[in-house]
NUMI-572288 format. One record per residue: residue in three letters; x, y, z of N, C-alpha, C in turn. Coordinates in steps of 0.2 Angstrom, whole numbers, plus 5000, padded with zeros to 4 digits. Layout:
BEGIN
ALAXYZXYZXYZ/...
//
This chain:
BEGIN
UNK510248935043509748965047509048935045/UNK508748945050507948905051507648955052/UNK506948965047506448995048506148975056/UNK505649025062505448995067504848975063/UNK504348945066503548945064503148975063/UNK503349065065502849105062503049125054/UNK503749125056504049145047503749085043/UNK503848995046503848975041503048985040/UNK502748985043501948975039501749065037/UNK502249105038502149155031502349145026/UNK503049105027503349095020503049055014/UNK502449025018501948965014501349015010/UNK500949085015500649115013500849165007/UNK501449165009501649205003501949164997/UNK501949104997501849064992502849044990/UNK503249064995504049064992504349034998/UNK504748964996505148925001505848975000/UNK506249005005506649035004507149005006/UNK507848995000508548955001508848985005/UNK508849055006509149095011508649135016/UNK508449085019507949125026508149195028/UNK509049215029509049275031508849345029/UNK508649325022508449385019507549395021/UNK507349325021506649345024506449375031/UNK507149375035507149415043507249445042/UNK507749465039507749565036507149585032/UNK506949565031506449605026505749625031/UNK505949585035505449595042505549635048/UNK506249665047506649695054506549765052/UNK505949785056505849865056506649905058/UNK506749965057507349995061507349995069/UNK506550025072506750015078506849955083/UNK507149915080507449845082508049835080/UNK508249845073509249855071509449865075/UNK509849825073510549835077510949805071/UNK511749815075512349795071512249745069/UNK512249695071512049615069511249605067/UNK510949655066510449635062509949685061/UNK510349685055510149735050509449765046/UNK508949825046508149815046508249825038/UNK507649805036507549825028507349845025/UNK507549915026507449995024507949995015/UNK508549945016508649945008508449895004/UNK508349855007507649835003507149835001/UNK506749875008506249915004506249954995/UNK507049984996507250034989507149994986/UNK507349924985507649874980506949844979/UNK506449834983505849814980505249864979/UNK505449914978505049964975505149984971/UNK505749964966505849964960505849884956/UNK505749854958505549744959504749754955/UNK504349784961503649804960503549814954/UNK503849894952503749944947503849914939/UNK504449894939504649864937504049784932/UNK503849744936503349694937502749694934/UNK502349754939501849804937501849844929/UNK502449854926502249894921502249854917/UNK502649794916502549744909501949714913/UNK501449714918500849674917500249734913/UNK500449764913499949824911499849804905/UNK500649834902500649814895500349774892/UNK500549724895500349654893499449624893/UNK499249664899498549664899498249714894/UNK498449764893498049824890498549824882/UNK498649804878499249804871498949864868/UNK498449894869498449954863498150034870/UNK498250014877498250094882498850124879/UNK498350194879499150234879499550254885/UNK500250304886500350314890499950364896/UNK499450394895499050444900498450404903/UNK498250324901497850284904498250234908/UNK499050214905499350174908499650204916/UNK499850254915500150284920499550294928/UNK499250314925498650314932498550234937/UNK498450204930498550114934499150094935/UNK499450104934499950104938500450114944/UNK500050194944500250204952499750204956/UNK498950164953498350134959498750084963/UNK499150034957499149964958499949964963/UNK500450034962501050024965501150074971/UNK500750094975500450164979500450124986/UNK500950154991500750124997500150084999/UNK499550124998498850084998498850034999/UNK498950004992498949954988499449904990/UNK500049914993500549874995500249845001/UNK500049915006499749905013499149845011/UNK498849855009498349815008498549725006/UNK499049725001499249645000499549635008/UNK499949665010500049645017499649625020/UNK499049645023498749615025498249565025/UNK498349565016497849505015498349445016/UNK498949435018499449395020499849405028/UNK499349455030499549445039500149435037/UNK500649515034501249535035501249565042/UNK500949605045501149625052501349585056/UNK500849525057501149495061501849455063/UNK501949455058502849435058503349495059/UNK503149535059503549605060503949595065/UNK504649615064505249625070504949695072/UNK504849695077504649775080504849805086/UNK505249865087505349875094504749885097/UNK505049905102504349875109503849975106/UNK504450015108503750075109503550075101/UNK503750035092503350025089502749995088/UNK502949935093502549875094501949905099/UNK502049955103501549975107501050035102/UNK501450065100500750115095500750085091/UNK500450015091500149995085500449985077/UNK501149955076501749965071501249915069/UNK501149845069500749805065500349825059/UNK499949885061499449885056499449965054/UNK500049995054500150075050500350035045/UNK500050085041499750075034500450095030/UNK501050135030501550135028501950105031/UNK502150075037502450015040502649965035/UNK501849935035501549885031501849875020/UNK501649945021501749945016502349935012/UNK502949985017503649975017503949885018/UNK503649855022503849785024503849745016/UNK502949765014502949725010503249725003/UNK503749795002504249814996505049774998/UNK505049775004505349725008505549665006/UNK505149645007504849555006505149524998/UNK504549574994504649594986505449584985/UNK505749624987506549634988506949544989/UNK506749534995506749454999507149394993/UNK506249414988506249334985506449354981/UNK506549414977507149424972507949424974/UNK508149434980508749414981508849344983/UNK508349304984508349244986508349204979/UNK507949224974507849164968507849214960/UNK507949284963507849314954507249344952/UNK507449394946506549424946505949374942/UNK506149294941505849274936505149244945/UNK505549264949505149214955504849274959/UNK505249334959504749404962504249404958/UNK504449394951503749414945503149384947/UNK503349324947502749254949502449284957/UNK502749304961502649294967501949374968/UNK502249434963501949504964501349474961/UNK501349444954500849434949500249394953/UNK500349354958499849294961499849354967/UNK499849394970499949424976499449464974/UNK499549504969499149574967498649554962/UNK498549474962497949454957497649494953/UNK496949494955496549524949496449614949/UNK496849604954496949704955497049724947/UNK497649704943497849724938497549724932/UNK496949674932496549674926495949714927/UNK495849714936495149754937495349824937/UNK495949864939496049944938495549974936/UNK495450034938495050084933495350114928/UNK495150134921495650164920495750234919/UNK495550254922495750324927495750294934/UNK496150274934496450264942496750294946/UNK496750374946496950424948496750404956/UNK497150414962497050414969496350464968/UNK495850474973495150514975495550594976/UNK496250584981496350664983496450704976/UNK496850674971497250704965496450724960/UNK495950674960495450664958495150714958/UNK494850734965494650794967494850844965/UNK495650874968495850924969495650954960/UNK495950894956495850924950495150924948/UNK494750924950493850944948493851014951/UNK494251044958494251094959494451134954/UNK495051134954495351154949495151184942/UNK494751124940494551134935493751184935/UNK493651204939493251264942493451324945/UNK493851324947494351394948494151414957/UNK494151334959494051344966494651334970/UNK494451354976495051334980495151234983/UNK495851214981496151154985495451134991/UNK495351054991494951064994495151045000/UNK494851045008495151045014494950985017/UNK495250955022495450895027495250905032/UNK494650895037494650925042494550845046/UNK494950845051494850785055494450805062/UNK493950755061493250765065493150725071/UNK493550675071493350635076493950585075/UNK494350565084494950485081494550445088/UNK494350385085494050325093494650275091/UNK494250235097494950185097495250185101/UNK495650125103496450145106496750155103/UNK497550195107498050235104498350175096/UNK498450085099498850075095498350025086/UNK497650065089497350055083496650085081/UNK496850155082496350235080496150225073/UNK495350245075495050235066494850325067/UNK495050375062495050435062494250435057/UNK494150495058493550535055493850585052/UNK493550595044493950665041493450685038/UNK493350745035492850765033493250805025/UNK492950795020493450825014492850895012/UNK493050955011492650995011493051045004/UNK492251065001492851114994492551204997/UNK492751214994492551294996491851314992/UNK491451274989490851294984490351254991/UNK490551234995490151205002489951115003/UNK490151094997490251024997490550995001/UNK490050955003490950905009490650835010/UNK490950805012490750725012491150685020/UNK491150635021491750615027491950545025/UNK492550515027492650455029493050445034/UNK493050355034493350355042493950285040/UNK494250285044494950235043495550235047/UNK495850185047496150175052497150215053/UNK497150255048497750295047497350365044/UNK497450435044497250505043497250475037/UNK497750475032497850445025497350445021/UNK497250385024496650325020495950345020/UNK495950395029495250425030495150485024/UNK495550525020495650575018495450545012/UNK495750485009495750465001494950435002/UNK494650395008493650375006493350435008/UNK493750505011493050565010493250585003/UNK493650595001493650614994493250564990/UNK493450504991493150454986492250484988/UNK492050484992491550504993491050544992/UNK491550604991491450684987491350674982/UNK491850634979491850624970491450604968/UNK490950564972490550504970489850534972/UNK489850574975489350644977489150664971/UNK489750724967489850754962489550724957/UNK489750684957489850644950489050614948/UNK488750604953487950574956487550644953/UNK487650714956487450754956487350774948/UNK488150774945488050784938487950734932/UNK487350664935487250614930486550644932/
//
């Protein structure tokens, strides 16, 4: 089997000649397109989300030899969190190689942020079933570059972040109010506003509810945090 020429010239982006193509078409075949004969990579995604996790935890170590466990684990799950997966996709124009049915390919399937990000656990999967984890290591490690040595180390996701700053004042969870969606349907940048019950709020805006929810909180935080230097 021959890669076409969109695959091959992803297959160069993401830096892995593949001996067995087929696995690269599956790691691309969303389900609203499977069929019997060609099967989506929904179990790969499983397989490369534990590829990832796996990868990501000896670079930790290996970058940080004396973090303990409650510094390590937060970067961790910055660097292995859909987000972050969605985002290597794109800096590799994984959407656009996507197998997509038509009505996912109509609202927009290329660039939903967990689409994306499942694809790219996917792929991860791919090159490990194609060559081993000595070639997914290489492949996550050049992919996720300097993310892993730049981490914070409180890298705590903004919503977790907040809510426990609430918390830790004896207020109530803080609330999501979506204020505003423009756009076309198959690529809506929403408006959210993150609000605590002491009357603070801030907003962000982004292309999936999600992601708008995690930059008003980062927001808020950064509010907070401003207020209390």
């Amino acid at each position: 089997m021959k890669l076409g020429g969109d695959l091959e010239a992803f297959s160069q982006r993401l830096g892995h000649v593949f001996r067995s193509p087929e696995l690269l078409v599956r790691a691309v075949t969303h389900a609203s397109i499977a069929s019997d004969t060609r099967p989506d990579n929904q179990r790969q995604e499983f397989l490369g989300d534990r590829v990832l996790g796996l990868v990501i935890a000896e670079a930790l170590l290996a970058a940080d030899p004396s973090a303990s466990e409650g510094l390590l684990a937060p970067r961790f799950n910055a660097l292995v969190r859909k987000e972050t997966c969605a985002d290597v996709a794109r800096q590799i124009d994984l959407g656009a190689v996507l197998k997509l049915g038509r009505s996912e390919m109509m609202s927009g399937g290329r660039r939903k942020e967990a689409l994306l990000a499942d694809a790219m656990e996917a792929v991860i999967a791919a090159i490990y079933e194609d060559a081993g984890f000595e070639a997914a290591r290489d492949a996550i490690l050049s992919l996720w570059g300097n993310r892993i040595h730049s981490v914070k180390a409180d890298a705590r996701d903004a919503k977790t972040a907040l809510q426990e700053w609430a918390q830790a004042r004896r207020l109530a969870p803080p609330k999501y109010i979506e204020r505003a969606r423009k756009g076309p349907d198959h690529a809506p940048i929403f408006s959210i506003d993150a609000e605590l019950e002491s009357g603070e709020k801030a907003s962000g805006e982004a292309p999936s509810k999600r992601a708008a929810e995690q930059a008003a909180a980062k927001e808020l935080l950064a509010q907070l945090q401003g207020r209390r230097s």
